[in-house]
N, C-alpha and C positions, 0 to 999 in steps of 0.2 A: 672065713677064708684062711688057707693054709698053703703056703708052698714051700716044698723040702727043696736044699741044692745038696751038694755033696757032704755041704761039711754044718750047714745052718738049716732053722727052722723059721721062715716069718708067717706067725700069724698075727690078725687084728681080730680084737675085740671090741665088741659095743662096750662102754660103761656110760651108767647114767648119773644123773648128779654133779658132774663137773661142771661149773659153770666160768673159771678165770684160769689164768696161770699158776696162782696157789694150787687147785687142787689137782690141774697137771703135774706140776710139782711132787703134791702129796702121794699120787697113783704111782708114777714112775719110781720113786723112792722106795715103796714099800712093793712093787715087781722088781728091780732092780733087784732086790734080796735073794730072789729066787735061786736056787744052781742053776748053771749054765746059762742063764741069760746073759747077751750080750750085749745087747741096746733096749732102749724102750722108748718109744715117742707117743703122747698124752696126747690130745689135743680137743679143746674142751669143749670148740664150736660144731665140733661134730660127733662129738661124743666115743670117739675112735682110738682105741691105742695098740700100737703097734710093734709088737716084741719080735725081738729076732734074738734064738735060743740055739744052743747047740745039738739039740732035739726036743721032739715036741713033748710041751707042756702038759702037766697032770691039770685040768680044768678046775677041779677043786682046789688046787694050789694057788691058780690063779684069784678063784673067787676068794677065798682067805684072803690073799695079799687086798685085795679091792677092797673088801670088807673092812679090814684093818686101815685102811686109808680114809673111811665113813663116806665109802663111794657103794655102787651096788654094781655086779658085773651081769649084763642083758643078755650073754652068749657072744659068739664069735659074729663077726660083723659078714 
């Protein structure tokens, strides 16, 4: 899922592997690096996170960031 407004980009991603608030933690820290990202919400009961960017995300960027977090990214939710 992706929706553009004038000035932001949110989309949510699946990631697997999270299973507490460490590894929300871990994801959003290591997205949160990205450029232009503004916010990032993890949440690990659903395996769901939620980035809102100042445009959209190169997908491979994303999965690196996840990867680097020792999470795996499933695609866009």
């Amino acid at each position: 899922m992706s929706a553009e407004t004038d000035t932001q980009t949110t989309t949510v991603y699946r990631v697997t592997g999270m299973t507490c608030g460490h590894c929300e933690g871990a994801v959003t820290a290591e997205i949160s690096e990205l450029p232009g990202v503004s916010s990032v919400k993890a949440v690990a009961a659903t395996g769901e996170v939620t980035v809102v960017s100042a445009a959209p995300l190169d997908e491979e960027a994303v999965r690196a960031a996840v990867d680097e977090a020792g999470y795996e990214l499933a695609g866009r939710a």
